[in-house]
KEKE-3310 file (N, C-alpha, C; in steps of 0.2 Angstrom, whole numbers, plus 5000, padded with zeros to 4 digits):
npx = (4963:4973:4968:4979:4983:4970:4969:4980:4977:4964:4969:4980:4973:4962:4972:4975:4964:4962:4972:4973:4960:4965:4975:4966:4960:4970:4973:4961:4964:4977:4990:5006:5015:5019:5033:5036:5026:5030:5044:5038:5029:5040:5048:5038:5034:5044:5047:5036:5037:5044:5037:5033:5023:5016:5003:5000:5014:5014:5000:5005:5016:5006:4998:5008:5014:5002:4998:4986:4967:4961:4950:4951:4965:4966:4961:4967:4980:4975:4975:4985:4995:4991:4996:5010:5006:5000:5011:5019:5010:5010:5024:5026:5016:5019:5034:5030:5025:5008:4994:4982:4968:4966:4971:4965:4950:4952:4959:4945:4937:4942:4940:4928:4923:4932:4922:4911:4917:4918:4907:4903:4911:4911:4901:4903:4905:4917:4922:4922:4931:4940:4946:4944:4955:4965:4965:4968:4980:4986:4985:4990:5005:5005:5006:5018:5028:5023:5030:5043:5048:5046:5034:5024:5018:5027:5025:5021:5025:5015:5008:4994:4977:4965:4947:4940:4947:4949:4939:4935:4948:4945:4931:4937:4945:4940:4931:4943:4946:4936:4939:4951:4947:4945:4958:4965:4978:4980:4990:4999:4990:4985:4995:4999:4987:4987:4999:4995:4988:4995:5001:5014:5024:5030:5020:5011:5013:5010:4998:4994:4998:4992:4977:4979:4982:4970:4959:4964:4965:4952:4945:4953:4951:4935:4934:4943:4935:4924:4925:4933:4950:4967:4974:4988:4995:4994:4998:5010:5014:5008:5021:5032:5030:5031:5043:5053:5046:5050:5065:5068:5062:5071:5084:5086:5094:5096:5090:5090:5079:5072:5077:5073:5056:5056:5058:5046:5034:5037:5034:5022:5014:5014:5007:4996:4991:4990:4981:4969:4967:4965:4950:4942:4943:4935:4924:4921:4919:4908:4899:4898:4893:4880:4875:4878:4866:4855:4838:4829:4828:4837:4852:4870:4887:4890:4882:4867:4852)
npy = (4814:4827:4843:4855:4847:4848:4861:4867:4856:4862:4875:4872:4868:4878:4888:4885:4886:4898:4902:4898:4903:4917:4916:4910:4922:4933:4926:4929:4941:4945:4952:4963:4960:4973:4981:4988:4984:4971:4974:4980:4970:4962:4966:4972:4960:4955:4960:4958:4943:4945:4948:4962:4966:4970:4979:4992:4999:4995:5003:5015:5016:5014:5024:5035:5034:5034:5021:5016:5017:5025:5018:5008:5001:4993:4980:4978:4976:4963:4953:4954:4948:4935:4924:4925:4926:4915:4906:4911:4906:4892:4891:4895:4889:4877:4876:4883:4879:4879:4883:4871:4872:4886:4890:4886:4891:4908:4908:4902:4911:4923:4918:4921:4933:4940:4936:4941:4954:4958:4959:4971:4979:4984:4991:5004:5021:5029:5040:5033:5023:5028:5037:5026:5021:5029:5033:5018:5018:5029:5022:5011:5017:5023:5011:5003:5015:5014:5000:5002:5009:5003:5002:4993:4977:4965:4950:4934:4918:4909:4896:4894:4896:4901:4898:4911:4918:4916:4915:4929:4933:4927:4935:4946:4944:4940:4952:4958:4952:4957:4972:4970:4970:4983:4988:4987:4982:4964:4960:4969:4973:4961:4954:4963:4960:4946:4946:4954:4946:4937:4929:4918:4931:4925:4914:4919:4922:4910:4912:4925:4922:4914:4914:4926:4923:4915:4923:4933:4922:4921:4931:4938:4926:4931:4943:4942:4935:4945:4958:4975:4975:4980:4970:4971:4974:4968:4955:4956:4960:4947:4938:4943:4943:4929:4922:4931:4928:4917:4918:4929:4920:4908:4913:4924:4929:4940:4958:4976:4979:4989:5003:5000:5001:5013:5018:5015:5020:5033:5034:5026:5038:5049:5045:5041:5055:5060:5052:5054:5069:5069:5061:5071:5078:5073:5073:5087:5089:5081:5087:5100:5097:5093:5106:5112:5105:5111:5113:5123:5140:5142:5147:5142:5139:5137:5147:5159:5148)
npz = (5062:5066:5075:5069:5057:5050:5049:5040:5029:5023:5022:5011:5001:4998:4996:4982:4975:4975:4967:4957:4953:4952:4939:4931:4929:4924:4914:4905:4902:4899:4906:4908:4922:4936:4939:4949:4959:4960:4966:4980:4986:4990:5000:5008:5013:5016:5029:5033:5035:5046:5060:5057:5050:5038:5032:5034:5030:5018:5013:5014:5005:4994:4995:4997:4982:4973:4967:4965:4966:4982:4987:4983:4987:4999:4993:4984:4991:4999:4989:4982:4992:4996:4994:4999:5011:5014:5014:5024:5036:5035:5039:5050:5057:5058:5063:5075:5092:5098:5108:5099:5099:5104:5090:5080:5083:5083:5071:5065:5067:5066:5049:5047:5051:5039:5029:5031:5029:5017:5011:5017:5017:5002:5001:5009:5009:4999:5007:5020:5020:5018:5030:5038:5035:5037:5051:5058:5051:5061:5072:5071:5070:5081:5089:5086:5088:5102:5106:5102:5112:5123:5130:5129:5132:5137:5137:5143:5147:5140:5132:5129:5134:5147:5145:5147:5143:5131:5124:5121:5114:5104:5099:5097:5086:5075:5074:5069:5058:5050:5048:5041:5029:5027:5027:5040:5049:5056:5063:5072:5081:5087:5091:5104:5111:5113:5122:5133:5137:5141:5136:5129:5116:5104:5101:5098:5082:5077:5075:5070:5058:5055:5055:5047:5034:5031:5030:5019:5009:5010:5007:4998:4988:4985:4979:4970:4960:4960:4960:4955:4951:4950:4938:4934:4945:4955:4950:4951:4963:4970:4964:4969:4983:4989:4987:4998:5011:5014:5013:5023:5035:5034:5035:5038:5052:5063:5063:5062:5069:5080:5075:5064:5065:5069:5057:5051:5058:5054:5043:5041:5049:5041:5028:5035:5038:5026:5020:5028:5024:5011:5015:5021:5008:5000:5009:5008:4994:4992:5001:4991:4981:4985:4988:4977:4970:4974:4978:4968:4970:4981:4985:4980:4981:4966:4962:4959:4960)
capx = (4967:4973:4967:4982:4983:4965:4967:4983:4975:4960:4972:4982:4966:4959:4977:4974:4957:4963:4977:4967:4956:4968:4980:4962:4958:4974:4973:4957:4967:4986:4993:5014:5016:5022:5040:5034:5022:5035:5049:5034:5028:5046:5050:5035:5032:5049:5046:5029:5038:5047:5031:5033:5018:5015:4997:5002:5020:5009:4994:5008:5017:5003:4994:5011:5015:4995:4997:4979:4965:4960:4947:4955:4970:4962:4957:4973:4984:4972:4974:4993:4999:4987:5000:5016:5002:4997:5018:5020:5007:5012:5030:5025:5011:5022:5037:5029:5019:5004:4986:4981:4961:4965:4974:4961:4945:4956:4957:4939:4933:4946:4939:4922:4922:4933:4919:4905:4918:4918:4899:4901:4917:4909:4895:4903:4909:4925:4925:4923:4937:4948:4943:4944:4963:4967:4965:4970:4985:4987:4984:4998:5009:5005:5008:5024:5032:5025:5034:5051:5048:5045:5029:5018:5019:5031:5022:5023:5028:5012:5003:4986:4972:4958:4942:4935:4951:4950:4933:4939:4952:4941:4928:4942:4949:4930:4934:4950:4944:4932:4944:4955:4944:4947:4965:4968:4980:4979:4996:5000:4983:4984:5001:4997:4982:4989:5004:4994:4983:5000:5006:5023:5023:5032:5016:5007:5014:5005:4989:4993:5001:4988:4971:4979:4982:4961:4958:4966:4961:4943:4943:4954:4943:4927:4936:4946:4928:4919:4928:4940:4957:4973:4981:4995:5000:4993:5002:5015:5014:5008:5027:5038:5029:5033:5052:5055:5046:5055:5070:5067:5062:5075:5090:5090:5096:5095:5092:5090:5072:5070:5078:5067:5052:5055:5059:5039:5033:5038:5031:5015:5009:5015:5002:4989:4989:4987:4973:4965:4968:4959:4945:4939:4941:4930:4918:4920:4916:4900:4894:4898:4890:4873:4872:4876:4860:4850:4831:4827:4827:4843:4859:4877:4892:4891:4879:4861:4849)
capy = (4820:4833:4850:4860:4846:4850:4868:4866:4854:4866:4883:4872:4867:4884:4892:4881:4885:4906:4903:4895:4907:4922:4915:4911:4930:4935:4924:4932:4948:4946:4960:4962:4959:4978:4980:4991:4976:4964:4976:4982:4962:4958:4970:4973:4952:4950:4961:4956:4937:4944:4953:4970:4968:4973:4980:5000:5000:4995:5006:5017:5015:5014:5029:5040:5034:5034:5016:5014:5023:5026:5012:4999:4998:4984:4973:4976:4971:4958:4950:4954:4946:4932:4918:4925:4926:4907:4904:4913:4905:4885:4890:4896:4884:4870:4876:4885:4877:4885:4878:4868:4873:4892:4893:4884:4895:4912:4907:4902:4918:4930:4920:4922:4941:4943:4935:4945:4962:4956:4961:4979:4986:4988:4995:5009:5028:5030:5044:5031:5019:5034:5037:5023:5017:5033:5031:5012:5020:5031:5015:5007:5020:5022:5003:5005:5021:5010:4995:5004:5014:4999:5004:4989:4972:4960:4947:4929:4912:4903:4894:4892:4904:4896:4898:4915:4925:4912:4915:4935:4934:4923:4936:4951:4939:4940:4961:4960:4949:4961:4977:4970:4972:4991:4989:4987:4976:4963:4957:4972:4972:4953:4952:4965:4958:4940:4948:4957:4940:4935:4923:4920:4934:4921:4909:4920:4920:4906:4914:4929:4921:4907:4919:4932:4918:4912:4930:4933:4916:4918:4937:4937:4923:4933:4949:4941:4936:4950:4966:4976:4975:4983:4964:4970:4976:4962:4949:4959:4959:4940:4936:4946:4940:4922:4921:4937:4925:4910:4921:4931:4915:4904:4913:4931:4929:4948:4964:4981:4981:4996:5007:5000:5001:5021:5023:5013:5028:5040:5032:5025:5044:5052:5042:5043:5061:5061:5050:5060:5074:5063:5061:5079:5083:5069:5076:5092:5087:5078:5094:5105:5092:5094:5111:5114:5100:5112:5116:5130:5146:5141:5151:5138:5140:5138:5153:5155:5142)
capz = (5060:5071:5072:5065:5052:5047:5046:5035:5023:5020:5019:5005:4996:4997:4992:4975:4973:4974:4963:4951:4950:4948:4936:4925:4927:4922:4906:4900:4902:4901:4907:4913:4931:4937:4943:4956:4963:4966:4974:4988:4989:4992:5006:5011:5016:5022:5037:5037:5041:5055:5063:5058:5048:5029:5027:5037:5026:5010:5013:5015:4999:4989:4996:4993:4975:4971:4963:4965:4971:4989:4989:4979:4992:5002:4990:4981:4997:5000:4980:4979:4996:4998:4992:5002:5019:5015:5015:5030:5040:5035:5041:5058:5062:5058:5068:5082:5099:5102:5110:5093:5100:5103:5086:5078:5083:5079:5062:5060:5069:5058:5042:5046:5050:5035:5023:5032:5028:5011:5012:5022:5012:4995:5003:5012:5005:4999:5012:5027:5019:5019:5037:5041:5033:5041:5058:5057:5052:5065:5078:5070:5072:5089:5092:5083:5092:5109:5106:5103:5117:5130:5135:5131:5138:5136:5135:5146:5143:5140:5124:5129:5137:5148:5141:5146:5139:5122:5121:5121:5109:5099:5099:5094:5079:5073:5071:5065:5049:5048:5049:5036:5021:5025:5026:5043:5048:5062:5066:5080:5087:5089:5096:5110:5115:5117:5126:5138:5140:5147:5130:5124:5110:5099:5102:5094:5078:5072:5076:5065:5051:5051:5053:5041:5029:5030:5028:5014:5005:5009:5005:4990:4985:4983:4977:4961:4955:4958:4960:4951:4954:4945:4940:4933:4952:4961:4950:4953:4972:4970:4962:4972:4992:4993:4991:5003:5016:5015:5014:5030:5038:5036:5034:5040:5060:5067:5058:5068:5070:5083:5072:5058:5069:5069:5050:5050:5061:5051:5035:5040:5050:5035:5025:5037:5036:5020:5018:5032:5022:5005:5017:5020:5005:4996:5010:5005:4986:4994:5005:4988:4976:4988:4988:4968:4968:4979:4974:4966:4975:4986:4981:4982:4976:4959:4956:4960:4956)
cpx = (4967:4970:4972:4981:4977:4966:4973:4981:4969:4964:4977:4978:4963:4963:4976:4969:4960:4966:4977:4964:4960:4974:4972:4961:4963:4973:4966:4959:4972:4987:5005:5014:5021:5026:5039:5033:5028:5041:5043:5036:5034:5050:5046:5033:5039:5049:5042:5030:5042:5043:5028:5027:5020:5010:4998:5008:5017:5006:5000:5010:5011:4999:5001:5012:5008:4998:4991:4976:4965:4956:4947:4962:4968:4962:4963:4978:4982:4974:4980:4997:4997:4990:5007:5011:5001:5008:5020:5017:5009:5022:5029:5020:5015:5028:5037:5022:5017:4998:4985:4972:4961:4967:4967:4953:4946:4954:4949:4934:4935:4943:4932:4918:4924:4927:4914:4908:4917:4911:4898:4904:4915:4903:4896:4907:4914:4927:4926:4927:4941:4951:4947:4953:4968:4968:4969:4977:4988:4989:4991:5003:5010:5008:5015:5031:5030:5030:5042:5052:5048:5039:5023:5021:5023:5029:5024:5025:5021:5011:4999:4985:4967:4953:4940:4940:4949:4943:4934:4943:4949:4936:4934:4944:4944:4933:4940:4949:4938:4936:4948:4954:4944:4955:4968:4970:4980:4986:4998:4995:4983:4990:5001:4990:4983:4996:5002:4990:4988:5005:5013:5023:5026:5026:5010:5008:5009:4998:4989:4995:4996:4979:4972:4977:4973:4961:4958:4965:4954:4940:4945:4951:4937:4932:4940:4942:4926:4920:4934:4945:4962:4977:4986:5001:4999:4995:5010:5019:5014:5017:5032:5037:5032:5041:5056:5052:5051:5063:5072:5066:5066:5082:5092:5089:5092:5096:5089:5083:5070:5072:5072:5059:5051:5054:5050:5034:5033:5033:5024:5010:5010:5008:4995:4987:4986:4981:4968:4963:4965:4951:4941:4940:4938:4924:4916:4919:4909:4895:4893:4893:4880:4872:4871:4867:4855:4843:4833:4825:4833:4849:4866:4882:4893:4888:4872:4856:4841)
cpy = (4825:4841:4854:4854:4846:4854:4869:4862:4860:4871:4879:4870:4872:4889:4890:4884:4897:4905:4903:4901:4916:4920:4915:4918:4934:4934:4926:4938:4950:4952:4958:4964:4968:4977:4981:4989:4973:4967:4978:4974:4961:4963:4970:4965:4950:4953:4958:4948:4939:4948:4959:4972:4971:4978:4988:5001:4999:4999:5012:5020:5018:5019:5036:5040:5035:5028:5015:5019:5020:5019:5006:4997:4992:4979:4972:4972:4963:4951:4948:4949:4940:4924:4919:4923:4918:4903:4905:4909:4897:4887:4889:4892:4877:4870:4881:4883:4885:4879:4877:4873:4883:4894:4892:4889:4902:4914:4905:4908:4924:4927:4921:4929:4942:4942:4940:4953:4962:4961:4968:4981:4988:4992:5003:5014:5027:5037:5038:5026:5023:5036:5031:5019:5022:5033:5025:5013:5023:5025:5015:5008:5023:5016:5002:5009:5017:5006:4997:5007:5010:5000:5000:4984:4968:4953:4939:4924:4908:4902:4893:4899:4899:4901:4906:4921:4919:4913:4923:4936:4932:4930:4943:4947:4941:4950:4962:4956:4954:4968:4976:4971:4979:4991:4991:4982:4973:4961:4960:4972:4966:4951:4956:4963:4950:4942:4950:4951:4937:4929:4924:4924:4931:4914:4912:4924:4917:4906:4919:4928:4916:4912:4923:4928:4917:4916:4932:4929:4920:4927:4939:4933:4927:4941:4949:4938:4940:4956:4967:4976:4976:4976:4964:4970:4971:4956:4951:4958:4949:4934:4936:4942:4933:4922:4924:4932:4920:4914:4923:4924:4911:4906:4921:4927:4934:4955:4971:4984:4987:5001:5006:5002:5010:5024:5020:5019:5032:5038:5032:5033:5047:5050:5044:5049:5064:5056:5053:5063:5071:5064:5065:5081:5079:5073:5083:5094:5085:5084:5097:5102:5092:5100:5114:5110:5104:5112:5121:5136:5146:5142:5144:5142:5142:5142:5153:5152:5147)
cpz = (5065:5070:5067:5057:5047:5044:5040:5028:5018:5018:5012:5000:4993:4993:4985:4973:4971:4969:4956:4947:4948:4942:4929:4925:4923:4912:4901:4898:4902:4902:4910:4920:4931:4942:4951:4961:4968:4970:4979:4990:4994:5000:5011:5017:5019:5028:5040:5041:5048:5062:5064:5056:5042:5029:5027:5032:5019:5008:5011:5010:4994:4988:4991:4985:4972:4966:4961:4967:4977:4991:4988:4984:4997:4999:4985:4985:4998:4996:4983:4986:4998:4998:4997:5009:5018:5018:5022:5034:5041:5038:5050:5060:5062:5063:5075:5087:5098:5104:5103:5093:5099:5093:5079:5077:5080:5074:5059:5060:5064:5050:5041:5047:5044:5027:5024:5031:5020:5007:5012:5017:5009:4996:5005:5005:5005:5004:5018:5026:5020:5029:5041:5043:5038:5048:5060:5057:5057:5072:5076:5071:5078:5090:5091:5089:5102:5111:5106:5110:5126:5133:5134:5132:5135:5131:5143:5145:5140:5134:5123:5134:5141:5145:5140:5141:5130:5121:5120:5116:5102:5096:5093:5087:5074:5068:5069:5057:5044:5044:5042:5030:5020:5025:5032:5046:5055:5067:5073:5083:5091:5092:5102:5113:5118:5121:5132:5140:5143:5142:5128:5116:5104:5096:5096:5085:5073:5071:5071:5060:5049:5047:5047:5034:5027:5027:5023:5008:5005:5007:5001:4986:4978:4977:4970:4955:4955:4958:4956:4955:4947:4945:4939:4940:4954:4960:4950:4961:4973:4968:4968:4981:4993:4993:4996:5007:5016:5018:5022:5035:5041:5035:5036:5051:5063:5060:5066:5068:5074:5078:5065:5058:5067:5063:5049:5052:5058:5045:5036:5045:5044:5032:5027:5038:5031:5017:5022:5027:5014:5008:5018:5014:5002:5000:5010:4999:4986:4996:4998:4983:4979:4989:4981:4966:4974:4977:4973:4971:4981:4981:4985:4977:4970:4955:4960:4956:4953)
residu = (UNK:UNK:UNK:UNK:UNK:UNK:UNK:UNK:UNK:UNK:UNK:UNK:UNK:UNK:UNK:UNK:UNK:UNK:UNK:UNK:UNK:UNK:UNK:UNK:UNK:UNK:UNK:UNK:UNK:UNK:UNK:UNK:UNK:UNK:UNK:UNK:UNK:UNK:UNK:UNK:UNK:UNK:UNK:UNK:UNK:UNK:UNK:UNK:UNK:UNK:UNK:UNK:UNK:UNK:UNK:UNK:UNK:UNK:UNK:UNK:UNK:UNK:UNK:UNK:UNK:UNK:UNK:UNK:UNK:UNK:UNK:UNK:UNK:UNK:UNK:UNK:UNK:UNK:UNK:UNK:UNK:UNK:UNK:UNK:UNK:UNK:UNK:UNK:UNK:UNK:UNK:UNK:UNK:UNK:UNK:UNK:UNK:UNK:UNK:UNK:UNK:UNK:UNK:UNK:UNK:UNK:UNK:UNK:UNK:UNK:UNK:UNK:UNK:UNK:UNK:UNK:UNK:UNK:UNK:UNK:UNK:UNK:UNK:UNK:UNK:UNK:UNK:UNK:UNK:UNK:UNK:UNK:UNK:UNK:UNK:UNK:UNK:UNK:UNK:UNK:UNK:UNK:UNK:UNK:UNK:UNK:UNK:UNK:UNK:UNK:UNK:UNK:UNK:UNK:UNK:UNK:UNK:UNK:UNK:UNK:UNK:UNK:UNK:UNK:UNK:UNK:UNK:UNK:UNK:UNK:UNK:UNK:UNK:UNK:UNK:UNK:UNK:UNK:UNK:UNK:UNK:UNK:UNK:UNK:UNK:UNK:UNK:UNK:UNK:UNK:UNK:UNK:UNK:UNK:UNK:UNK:UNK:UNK:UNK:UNK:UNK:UNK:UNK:UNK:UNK:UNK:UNK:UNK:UNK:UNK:UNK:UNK:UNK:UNK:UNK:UNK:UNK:UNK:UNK:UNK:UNK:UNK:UNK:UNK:UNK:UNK:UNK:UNK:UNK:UNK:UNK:UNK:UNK:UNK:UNK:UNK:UNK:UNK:UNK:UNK:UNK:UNK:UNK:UNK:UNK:UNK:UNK:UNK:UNK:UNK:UNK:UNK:UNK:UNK:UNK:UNK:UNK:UNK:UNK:UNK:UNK:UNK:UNK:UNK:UNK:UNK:UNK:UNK:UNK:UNK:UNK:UNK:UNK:UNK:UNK:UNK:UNK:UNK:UNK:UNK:UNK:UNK:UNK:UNK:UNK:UNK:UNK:UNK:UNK:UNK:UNK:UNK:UNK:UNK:UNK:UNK:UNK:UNK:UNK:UNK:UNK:UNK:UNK:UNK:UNK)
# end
């Protein structure tokens, strides 16, 4: 058996085994799929099959509407898309050459930082997720506003890497499985780093829809047994993503992506502004929350002690 057809048999094994176990969670706790869910899902995944990327336009969303809080947006994304991300990935690995070897390690590097973020994320403050989603944002919208702009790399024709960049990119994949459990996404990080390695930017596709895919299994996985999550959105989202990829994949042509590109700009700094602007003030609730708790004989805010 060849490598891609390994890694495809485990991601539809795995995709079963999540499905599984969200559909049992549900039914301990039926709730109604929210409308809201499935229109984001469905927009949100049909760009994400043409490379624009979902998780910066989501984070986005779900920061403006306050769907959720601040620190459940990860692990909501993560739930809600984890079945459209597995579609995506078997389209493109099936109809796009790439090195079988590069695309292979990738995926084991992004699913095996995303188990170890698994680990880190619910550890960290909700001030350093916001920080963190925030900046993340920012990047994206840099990378965004480049891309229309012409100012990063084309890309080249190749499919493969020799060793020392595939052990490189292998290493980055690693930090981008990690990353994503904070809700930063790797699609544009990962198509300008194999672009400037000199790859056919279309080659790497099947590297980002297949990695993203593990990701999402193996880190919605742990998250739909052990953490909360709002089901009614994320069977919501869970609905609405897969038929928007098929859709976009097989039957939309051309749409006016640079103009789209700009209206993404605008959205996802907005956003990241305003999680910023979350994150200071949680640390400003922390600072004041440590001074009302001063000893005795120390004057705060609240009066003295």
């Amino acid at each position: 058996m060849q490598l891609v057809d390994v890694l495809l048999t485990v991601l539809g094994a795995a995709a079963i085994v999540f499905t599984a176990l969200l559909v049992r969670r549900w039914r301990l706790a039926p709730v109604r799929p929210r409308v809201e869910g499935i229109a984001l899902s469905a927009v949100a995944n049909f760009f994400d099959a043409l490379g624009i990327g979902s998780f910066a336009p989501s984070t986005a969303y779900l920061k403006i509407r306050r769907l959720t809080p601040d620190e459940m947006i990860p692990s909501t994304m993560i739930v809600g898309y984890t079945i459209a991300t597995v579609v995506e990935a078997f389209v493109y690995i099936i109809s796009v050459e790439v090195d079988p070897l590069l695309l292979f390690s990738c995926i084991v590097a992004s699913s095996l930082g995303a188990i170890a973020g698994v680990v880190v994320a619910p550890r960290l403050p909700v001030q350093a997720i916001q920080t963190t989603i925030g900046v993340g944002l920012l990047i994206a919208g840099t990378l965004y506003a480049l891309s229309n702009l012409a100012l990063l790399p084309g890309g080249g024709a190749a499919t493969a890497l020799p060793v020392p960049q595939l052990i490189l990119v292998v290493a980055f994949s690693f930090l981008l499985g990690i990353l994503t459990n904070l809700g930063i996404g790797s699609f544009a990080p990962t198509l300008i780093v194999l672009s400037l390695l000199g790859m056919d930017p279309l080659a790497a596709f099947p590297i980002m829809m297949g990695s993203a895919a593990f990701i999402f299994v193996a880190s919605g996985t742990t998250i739909v047994r052990k953490r909360p999550i709002d089901l009614g959105l994320v069977t919501g989202m869970a609905i609405g993503g897969a038929p928007a990829v098929l859709l976009a994949a097989y039957l939309i042509k051309s749409l006016p992506l640079y103009a789209l590109r700009w209206g993404v700009v605008v959205v996802v700094v907005y956003a990241a502004v305003l999680m910023l602007r979350s994150a200071l003030h949680s640390r400003r609730e922390a600072a004041d929350g440590r001074i009302v708790a001063a000893p005795t004989g120390r004057i705060g805010p609240a009066g003295e002690a």
